[in-house]
C-alpha positions in Angstrom: 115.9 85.1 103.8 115.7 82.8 100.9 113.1 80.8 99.0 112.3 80.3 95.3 111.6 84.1 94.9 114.3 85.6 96.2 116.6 83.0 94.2 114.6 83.7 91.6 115.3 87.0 91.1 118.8 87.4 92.8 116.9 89.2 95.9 117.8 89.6 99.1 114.0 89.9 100.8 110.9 88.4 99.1 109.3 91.6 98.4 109.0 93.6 95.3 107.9 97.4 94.9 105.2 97.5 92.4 105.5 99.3 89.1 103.2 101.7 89.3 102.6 104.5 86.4 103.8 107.9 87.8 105.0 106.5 90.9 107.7 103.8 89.7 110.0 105.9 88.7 114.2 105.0 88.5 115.1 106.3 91.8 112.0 104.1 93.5 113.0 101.3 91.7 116.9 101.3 92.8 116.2 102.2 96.5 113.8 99.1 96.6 116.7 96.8 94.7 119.4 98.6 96.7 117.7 97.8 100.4 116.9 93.9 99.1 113.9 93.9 97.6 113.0 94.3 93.5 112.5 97.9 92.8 110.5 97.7 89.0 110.0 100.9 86.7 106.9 101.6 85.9 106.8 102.0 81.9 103.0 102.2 81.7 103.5 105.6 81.4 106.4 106.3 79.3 108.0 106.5 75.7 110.9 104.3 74.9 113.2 106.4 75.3 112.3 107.8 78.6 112.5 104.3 79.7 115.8 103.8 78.5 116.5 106.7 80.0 115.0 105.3 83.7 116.4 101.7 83.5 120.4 103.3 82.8 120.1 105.8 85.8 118.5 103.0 87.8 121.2 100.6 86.6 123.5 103.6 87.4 122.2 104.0 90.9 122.4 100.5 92.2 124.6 97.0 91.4 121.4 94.8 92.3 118.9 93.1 90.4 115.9 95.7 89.3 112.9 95.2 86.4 110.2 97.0 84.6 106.6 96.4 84.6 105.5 96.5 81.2 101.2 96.6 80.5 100.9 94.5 77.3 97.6 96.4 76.3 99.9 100.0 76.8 100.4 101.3 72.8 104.0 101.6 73.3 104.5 97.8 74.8 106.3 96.3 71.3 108.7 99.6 71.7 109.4 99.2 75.2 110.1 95.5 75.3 112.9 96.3 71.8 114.4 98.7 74.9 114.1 96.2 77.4 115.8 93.5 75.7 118.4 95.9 74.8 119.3 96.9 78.0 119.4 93.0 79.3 116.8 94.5 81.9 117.3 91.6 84.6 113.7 91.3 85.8 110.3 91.8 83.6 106.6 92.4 85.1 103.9 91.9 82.5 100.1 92.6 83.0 97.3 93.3 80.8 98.2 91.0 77.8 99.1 87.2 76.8 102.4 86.9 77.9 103.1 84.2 75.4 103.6 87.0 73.1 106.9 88.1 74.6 108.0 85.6 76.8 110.1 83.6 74.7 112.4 86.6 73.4 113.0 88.3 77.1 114.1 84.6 78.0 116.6 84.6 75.0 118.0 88.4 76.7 118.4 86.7 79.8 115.3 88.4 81.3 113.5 86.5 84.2 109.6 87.0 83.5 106.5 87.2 85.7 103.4 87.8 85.0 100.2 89.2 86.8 97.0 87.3 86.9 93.9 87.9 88.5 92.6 84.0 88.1 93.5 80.7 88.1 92.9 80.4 84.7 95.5 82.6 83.8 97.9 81.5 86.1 97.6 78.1 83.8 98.0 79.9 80.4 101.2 82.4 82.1 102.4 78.6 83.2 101.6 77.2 79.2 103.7 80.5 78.2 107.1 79.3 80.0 106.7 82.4 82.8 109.0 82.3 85.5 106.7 83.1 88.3 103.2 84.4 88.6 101.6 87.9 90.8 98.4 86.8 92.1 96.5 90.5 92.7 93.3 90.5 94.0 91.1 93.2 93.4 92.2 95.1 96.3 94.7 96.1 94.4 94.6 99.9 93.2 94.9 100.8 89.5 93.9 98.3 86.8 92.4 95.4 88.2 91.2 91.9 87.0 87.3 91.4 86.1 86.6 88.4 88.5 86.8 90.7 91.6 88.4 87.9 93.9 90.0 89.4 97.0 93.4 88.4 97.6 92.7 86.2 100.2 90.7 83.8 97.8 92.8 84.3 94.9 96.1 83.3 96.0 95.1 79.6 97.7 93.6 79.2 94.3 96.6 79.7 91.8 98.6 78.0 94.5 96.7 75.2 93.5 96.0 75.4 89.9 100.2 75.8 89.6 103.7 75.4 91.0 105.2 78.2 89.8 106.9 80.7 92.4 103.8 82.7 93.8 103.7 86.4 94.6 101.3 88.2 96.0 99.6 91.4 95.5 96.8 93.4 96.4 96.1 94.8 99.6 99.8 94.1 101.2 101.2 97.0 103.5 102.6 95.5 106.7 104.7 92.2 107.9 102.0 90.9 109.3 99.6 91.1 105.7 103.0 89.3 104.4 103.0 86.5 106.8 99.0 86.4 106.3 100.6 86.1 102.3 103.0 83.4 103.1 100.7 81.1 104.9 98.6 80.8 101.7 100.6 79.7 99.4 102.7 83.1 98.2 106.5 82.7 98.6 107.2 87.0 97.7 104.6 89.7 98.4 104.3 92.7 95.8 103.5 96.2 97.5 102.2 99.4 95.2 100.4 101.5 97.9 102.4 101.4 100.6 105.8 102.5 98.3 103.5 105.2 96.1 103.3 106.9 98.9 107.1 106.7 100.1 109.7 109.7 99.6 111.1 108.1 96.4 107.8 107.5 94.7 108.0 110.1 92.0 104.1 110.7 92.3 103.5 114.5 93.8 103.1 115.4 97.1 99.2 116.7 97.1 98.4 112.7 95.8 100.7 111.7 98.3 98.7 113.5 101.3 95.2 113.1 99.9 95.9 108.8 99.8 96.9 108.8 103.3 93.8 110.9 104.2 91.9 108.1 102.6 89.5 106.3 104.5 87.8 102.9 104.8 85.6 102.5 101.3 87.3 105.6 100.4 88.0 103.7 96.7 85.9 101.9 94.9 86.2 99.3 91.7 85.0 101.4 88.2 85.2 101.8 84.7 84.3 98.1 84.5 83.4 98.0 81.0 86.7 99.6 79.7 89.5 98.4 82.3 88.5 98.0 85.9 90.1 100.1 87.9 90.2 101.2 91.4 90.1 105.0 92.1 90.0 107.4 94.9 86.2 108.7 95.3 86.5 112.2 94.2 84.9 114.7 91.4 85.8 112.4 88.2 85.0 109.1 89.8 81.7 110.7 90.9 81.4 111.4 86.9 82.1 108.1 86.3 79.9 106.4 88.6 76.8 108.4 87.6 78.0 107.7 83.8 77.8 104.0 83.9 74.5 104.6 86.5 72.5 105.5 83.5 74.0 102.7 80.8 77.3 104.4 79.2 79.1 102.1 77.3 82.8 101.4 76.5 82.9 104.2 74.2 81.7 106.4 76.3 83.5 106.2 79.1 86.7 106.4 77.1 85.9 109.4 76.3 85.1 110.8 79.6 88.5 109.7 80.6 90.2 111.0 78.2 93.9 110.8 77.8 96.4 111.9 80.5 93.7 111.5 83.7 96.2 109.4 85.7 98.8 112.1 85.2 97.0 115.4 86.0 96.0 113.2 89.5 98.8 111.2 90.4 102.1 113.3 88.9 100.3 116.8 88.6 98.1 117.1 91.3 94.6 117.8 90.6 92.6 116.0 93.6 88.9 116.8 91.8 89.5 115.8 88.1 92.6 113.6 87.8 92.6 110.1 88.4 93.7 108.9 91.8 94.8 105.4 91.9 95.4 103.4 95.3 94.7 100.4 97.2 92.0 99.9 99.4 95.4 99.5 102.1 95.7 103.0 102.3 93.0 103.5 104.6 95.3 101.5 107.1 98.7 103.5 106.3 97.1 106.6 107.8 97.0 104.5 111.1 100.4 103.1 110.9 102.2 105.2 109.7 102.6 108.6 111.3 104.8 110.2 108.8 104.2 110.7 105.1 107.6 110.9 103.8 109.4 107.4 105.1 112.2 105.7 102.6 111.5 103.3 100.4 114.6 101.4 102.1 113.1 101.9 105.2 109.8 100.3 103.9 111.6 96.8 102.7 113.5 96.4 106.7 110.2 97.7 108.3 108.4 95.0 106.7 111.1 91.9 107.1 111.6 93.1 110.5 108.4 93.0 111.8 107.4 89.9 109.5 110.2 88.3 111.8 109.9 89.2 114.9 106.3 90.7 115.4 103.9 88.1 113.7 105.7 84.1 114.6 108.2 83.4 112.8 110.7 84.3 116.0 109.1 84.9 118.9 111.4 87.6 120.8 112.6 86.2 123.8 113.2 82.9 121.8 115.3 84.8 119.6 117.3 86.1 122.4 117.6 82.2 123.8 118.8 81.4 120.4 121.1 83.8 119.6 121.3 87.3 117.8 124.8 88.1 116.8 126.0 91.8 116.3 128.5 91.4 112.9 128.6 95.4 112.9 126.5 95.3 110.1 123.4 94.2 111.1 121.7 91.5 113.7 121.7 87.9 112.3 119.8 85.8 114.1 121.4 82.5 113.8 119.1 80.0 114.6 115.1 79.9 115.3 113.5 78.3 118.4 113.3 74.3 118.8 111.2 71.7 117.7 109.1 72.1 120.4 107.6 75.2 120.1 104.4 77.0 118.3 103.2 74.4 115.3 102.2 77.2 113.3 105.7 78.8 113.8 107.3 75.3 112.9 104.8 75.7 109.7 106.5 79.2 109.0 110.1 77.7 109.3 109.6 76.0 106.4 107.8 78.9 103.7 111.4 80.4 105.1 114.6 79.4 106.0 115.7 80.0 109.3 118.5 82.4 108.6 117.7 85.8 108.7 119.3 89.3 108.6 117.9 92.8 109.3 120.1 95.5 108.6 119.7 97.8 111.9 122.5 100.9 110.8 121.1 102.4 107.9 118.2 103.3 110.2 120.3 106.5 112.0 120.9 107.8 108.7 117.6 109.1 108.4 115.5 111.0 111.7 112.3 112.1 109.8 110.0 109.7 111.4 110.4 106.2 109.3 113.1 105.4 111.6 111.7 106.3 114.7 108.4 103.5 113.0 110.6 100.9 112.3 112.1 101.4 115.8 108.7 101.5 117.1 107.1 98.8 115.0 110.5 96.3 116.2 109.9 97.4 119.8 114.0 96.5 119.8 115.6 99.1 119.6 
């Protein structure tokens, strides 16, 4: 499967594993990178030197291309980024900040830069700053968010339009079939944070875990707008929140209700009433999907390729049969896609993605704790 972002980045599959703070941990990271995605380390929430720490055992783990997510506005960003250069990290995610600021010297370490915007009118300045490619999140998205509030599915015709950089995006992406929904808008890559926070190698703990796939529809909402926006499981603290900014609290206020360390207590520690619980509004569809909690984050990347392919257009299945699916031992690889003469929108798809594809069917006995028996189920195959 290859387009500009998977030659971008030396990737097998257009799809990168968000770097999410204490979720995007090494060993999230290199299963992502290991199984053909881009696996990123989520330094938002570490020192320098536990990143360093992070990108050599994920460096350690896997032979494949990997990054970091860096958030400009984080107080440790000019330290991380001296590691980061260091370490000739191959792949750099920035958000929260002007990326013209760093840009220029991850280029001169060989780093490939992206950056995440939540306008247009970023996308142009990330363009004027020499990025490499641009994340288009709409507010979906959980975590830190953009102020505009433009849903995915608005925002990413839009920077497609203002620019001609390579185009991921982000925001409210769990499935093949929110991919393909992706593609057909402009996006040539898709970047997922919900769905792999909540897989086996996400380093988050296993009460946030549980309590996100128990999340229902309008079970987040959008806060803290006057500090950073950011979308949050309802629970105790959010209700704080929420009746904090009902009666005028300002900036200064609500940093101090926050405090420092609320993502951590919720996310790595565990405490459902009081931490902070970022996710995606998408969670409230994993809990129909996906019938086991703990599925690999390798298991993710060919569930999603797999039913991008074969479930939602670009192949239908008996065509694919008609055309030819070859068993190398290694995996299927379907050859060659149906005619000229079929579906127009498929014939539309066949050129976001070439028409050679492999799905890498073995790996899939390794593990029997339900995320194979999905992917088996989601394929209808096999």
């Amino acid at each position: 499967m290859e387009n500009r972002i998977t030659t971008l980045f030396g990737i097998r599959y257009p799809v990168v594993a968000g770097g999410m703070v204490w979720c995007s941990g090494w060993r999230l990271a290199a299963a992502v990178s290991e199984a053909g995605g881009l696996g990123l380390i989520g330094s938002g929430s570490m020192t320098p030197e536990l990143l360093r720490e992070h990108i050599r055992k994920c460096r350690a783990a896997t032979s494949r291309p990997f990054g970091v997510n860096v958030p400009l506005a984080y107080r440790y960003a000019p330290q991380l980024m001296d590691v980061i250069t260091e370490e000739r990290v191959p792949a750099v995610f920035t958000s929260a900040g002007n990326p013209a600021t760093w840009t220029a010297r991850l280029h001169d370490a060989g780093c490939r830069v992206a950056h995440v915007v939540s306008s247009s009118k970023f996308a142009l300045k990330s363009r004027e700053a020499g990025v490499d490619a641009v994340v288009a999140e709409g507010f979906e998205a959980g975590g830190h968010n953009g102020r505009e509030e433009t849903t995915t599915m608005a925002l990413v015709p839009q920077v497609r339009q203002a620019v001609d950089l390579p185009l991921i995006a982000a925001g409210g992406i769990a499935t093949g079939a929110g991919m393909l929904a992706a593609f057909a808008l402009g996006a040539e890559g898709c970047q997922l944070g919900t769905r792999f926070a909540l897989s086996r190698e996400s380093s988050a703990c296993e009460a946030f875990k549980r309590r996100c796939v128990e999340v229902q529809e309008g079970g987040t909402i959008l806060t803290l707008k006057k500090v950073i926006p950011t979308r949050l499981v309802r629970n105790g603290f959010c209700r704080t929140v929420e009746e904090a900014e009902s009666r005028g609290a300002d900036a200064e206020e609500l940093s101090a209700l926050i405090g420092r360390g609320r993502p951590k207590r919720g996310i790595f520690e565990g405490d459902l009433d009081e931490g902070e619980l970022e996710i995606g509004q998408i969670a409230a569809l994993i809990e129909d999907l996906y019938f086991e909690l703990r599925e690999h984050a390798a298991d993710i990347d060919d569930d999603l390729i797999g039913e991008l392919i074969f479930d939602h257009a670009l192949v239908d299945r008996d065509d694919a049969v008609t055309a030819g699916l070859i068993d190398t031992g290694y995996g299927l690889v379907l050859r060659t896609v149906i005619g000229e003469g079929g579906v127009n929108f498929i014939a539309v798809m066949r050129r976001l993605i070439h028409a050679d594809y492999v799905f890498n069917v073995p790996k899939l006995a390794e593990h029997r704790d339900g995320a194979a028996l999905l992917v088996q189920k989601l394929l209808g195959v096999w």
